[in-house]
N, C-alpha and C positions, 0 to 999 in steps of 0.2 A: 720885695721881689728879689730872688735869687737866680742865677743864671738858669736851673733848671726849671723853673717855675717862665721863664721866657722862652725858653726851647719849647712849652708845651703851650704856653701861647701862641708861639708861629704855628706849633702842630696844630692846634685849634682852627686856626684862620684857616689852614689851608684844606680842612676837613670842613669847614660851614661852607667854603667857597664853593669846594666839589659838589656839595650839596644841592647849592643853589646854583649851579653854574647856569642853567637851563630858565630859571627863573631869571637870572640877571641881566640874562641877553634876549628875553623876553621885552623887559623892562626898557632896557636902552632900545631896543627897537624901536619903543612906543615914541621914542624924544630921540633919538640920533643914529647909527650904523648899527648895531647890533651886537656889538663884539666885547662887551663888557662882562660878559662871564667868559669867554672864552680867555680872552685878555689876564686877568683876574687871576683865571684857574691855572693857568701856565705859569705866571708869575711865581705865584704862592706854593706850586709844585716843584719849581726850582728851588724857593726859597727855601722850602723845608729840607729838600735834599743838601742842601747848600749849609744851611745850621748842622746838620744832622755829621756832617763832616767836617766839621772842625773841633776847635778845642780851645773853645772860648775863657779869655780871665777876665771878664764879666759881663756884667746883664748888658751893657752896652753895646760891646761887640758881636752880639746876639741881633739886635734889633737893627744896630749900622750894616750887618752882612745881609740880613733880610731886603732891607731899602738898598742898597745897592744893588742886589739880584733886581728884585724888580724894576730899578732904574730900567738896568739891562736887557730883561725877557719882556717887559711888558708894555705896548706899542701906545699910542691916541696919548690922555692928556694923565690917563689911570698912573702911570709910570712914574712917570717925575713924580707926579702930586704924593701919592703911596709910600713912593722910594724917599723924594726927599723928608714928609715928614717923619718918615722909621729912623732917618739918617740923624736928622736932628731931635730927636727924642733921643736915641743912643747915645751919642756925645754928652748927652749931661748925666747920661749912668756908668761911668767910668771906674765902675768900682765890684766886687762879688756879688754885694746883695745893696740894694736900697730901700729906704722906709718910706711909708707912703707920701709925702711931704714929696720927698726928691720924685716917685713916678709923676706925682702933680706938674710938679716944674717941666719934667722930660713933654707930659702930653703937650702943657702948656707952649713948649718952645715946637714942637709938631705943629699946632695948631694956628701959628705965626707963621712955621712957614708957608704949608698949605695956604694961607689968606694971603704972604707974600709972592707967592706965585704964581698964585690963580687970578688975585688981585677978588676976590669972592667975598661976600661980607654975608649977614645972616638975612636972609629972606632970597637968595638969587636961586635959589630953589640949584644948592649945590650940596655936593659930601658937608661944607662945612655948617650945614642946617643941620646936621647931625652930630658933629665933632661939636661944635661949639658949645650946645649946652651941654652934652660928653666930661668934656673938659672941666667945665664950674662944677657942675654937679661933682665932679671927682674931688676938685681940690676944697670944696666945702665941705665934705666928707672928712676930708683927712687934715685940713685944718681946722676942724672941731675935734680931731683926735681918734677917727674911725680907723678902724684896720685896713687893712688892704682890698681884703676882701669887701667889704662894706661898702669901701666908697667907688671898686670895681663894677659892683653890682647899681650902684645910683648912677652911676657913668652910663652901662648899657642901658638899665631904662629910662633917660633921658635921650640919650640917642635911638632910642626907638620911638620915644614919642617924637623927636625932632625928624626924622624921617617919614612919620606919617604926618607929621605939620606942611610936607610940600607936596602933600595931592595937589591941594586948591591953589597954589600958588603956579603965576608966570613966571616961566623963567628968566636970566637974564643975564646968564653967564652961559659961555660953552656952546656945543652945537644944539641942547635943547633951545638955548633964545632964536633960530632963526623961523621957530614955528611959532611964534607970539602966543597968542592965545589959544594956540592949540596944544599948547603947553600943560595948561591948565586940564586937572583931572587924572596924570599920571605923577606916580611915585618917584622922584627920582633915584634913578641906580644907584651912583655914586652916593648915598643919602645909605641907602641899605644897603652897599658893602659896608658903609662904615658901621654902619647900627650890628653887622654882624661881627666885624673887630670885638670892638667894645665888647659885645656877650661872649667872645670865645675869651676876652682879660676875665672878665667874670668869672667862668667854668674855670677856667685856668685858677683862679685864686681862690676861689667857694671855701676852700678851707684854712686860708690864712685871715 
């Protein structure tokens, strides 16, 4: 991953976000206030604007100025969780370009903090039912020696299967737990922004 190839990742996110903005606040509606594609789309429309103006010396500070925009623009619990894990993914690519090993590491320390923050483990029918298999699937990928691309694209479709693993499930984190079992049956949002991440790393890398 090189710096350009991470500007067109932000650009990605923030092109599936738009996409789906109307779908995602569909989705939170069904489990909590409704504002998750709204939330989402403001964010990521800063953030791009935000990459798009600067003059980054590496993949890092591409991914830290993104998480810090959406700390800032973007409200509920989307913000932190989004922002800090971008922040702390960035911090460990401090360099022009990284090999897939080190983005491994980068998701890997995102995906600590999201669980450190959220306090979320896998099944609470959260974003991290998507990031977590995301994650393995990435670094087994690229610790069997896959390209970038490869283990980008086993990252998305693991995180999309992880995202449709939390129809059937109750929640039990966040504002979806205080509907118990009425939980059960919807997708969670945070679950499919993250599954939509993950596919824009993919597009973004398809050719490396």
């Amino acid at each position: 991953m090189d710096i350009e190839l991470a500007r067109t990742w932000v650009r990605g996110i923030g092109a599936a976000v738009e996409r789906e903005r109307e779908r995602l606040g569909e989705l939170d509606a069904a489990v909590g206030d409704g504002d998750h594609g709204t939330n989402m789309h403001r964010g990521f429309d800063a953030a791009v604007a935000a990459v798009a103006a600067m003059d980054p010396d590496s993949v890092g500070a591409v991914l830290t100025t993104t998480g810090t925009t959406l700390v800032s623009k973007v409200g509920g619990a989307s913000g932190p969780l989004y922002g800090t894990a971008l922040r702390a993914a960035g911090k460990k690519l401090d360099a022009e370009r990284a090999e897939p090993a080190e983005v491994g590491a980068a998701l890997t320390a995102a995906l600590e903090e999201v669980r450190r923050l959220g306090g979320a483990q896998p099944g609470d029918k959260t974003m991290v039912d998507a990031l977590a298999p995301a994650v393995d699937a990435f670094v087994r990928a690229a610790d069997s020696g896959g390209r970038l691309g490869a283990a980008a694209r086993a990252a998305a479709d693991a995180a999309e299967e992880g995202m449709r693993a939390t129809e059937p499930m109750q929640a039990r984190k966040g504002r979806a737990s205080y509907l118990g079992e009425r939980s059960i049956g919807h997708v969670d949002p945070g679950a499919v922004s993250t599954a939509l991440m993950m596919r824009a790393l993919a597009d973004a890398a398809a050719e490396c």
